[in-house]
C-alpha positions in Angstrom: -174.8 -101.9 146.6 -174.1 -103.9 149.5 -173.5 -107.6 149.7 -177.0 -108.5 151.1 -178.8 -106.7 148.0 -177.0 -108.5 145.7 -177.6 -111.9 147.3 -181.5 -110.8 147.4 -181.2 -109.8 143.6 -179.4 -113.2 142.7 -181.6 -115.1 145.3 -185.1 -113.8 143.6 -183.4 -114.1 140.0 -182.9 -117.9 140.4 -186.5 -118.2 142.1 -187.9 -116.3 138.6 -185.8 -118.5 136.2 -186.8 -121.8 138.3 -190.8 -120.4 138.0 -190.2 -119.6 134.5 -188.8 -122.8 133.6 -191.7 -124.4 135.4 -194.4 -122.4 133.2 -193.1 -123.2 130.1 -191.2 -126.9 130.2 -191.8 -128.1 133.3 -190.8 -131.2 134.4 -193.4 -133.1 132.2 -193.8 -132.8 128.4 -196.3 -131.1 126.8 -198.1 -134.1 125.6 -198.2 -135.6 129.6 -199.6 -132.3 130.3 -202.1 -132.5 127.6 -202.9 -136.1 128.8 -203.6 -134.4 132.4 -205.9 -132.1 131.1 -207.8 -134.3 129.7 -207.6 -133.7 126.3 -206.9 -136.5 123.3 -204.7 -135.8 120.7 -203.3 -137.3 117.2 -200.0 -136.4 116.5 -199.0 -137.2 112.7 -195.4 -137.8 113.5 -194.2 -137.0 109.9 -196.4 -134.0 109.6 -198.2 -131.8 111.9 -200.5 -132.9 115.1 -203.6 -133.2 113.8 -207.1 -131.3 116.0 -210.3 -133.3 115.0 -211.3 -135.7 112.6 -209.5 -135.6 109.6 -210.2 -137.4 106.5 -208.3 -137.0 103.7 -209.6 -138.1 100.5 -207.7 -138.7 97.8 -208.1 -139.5 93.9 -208.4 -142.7 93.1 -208.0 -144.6 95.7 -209.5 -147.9 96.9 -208.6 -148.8 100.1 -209.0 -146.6 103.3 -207.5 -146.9 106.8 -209.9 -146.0 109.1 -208.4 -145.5 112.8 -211.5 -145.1 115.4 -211.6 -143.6 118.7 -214.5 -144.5 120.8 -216.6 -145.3 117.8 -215.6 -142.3 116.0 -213.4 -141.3 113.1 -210.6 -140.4 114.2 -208.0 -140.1 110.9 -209.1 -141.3 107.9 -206.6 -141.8 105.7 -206.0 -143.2 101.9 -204.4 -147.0 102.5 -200.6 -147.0 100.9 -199.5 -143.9 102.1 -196.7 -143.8 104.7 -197.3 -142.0 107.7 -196.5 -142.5 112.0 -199.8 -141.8 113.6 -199.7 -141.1 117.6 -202.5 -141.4 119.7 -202.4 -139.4 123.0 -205.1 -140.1 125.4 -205.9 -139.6 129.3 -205.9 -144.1 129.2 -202.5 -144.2 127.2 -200.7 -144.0 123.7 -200.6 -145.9 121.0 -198.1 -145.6 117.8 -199.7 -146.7 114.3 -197.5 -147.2 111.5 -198.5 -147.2 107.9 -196.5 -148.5 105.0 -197.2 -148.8 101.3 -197.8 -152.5 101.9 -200.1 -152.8 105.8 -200.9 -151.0 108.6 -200.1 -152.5 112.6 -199.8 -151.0 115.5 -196.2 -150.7 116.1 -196.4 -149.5 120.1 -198.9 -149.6 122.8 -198.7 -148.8 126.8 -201.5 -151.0 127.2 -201.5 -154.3 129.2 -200.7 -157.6 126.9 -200.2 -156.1 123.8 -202.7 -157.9 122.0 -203.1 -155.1 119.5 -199.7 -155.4 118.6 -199.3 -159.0 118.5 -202.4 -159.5 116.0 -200.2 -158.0 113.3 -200.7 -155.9 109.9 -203.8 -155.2 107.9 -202.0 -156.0 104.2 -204.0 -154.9 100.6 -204.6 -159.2 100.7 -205.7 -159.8 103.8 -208.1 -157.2 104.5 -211.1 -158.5 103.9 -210.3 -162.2 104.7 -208.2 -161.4 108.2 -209.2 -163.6 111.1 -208.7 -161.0 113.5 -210.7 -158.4 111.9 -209.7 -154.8 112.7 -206.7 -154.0 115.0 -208.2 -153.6 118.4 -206.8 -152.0 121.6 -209.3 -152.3 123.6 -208.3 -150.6 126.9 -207.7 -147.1 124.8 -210.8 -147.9 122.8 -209.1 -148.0 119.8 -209.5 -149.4 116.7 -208.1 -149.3 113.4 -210.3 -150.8 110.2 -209.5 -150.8 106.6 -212.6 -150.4 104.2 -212.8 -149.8 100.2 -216.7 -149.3 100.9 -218.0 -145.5 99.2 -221.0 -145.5 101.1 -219.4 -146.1 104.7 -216.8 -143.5 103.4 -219.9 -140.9 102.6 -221.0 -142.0 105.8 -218.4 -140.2 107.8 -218.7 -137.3 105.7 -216.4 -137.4 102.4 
């Protein structure tokens, strides 16, 4: 084989590996490319992402978080369980932390940061929080804790 065939062979061998790189990583991650495409996402960082609403209703619980997108459930999940919750949208991301003892937002790419500086929803101060829910309003988020049956039926438990 002669020197200029190999240098071809090598030439369009890089080229492939560059386009197949490219296809498959790329230079952006897979959840910038999601956010590209348009498409929102929930990502239960301790679990598996989540697709749709999910509520998951457990026995004998109380208390509910309730985390909203555009007016909609989003998660709805039994208050006291510890879980990471990522919302990936076209506007931004937001991190949601739930402990055994609140829920906050613990990171937001949002201007000001007034979701994350109005602090926890706690078992006492629920009901009786000045602030009410935990708003980002630029994402249109909003996470709500509720102990109310009916609004739970509502959303379809």
């Amino acid at each position: 084989m002669t020197k200029k065939r190999v240098l071809v062979i090598v030439v369009f061998l890089a080229v492939l590996g560059v386009a197949l790189w490219y296809a498959l990583v790329g230079p952006e991650s897979k959840e910038t490319k999601d956010i590209l495409n348009g498409r929102e996402r929930l990502i239960l960082l301790d679990g598996e992402e989540m697709t749709g609403t999910v509520i998951a209703p457990g026995e004998g619980n109380d208390l509910w978080v309730d985390v909203r997108l555009n007016g909609e459930t989003l998660v709805l999940l039994p208050f006291g369980e510890e879980h990471t919750l990522e919302v990936i949208q076209k506007s931004g991301r937001n991190k949601i932390r739930m402990t055994s003892e609140s829920v906050y937002m613990e990171e937001a790419d949002c201007p000001g940061h007034d979701c994350i500086d109005t602090g926890s929803i706690t078992r006492d101060n629920w009901e009786t929080r000045p602030l009410g829910p935990i708003s980002c309003l630029p994402h249109k988020l909003v996470i709500y804790a509720t102990d109310d049956i009916r609004y739970l039926e509502s959303d379809g438990t």
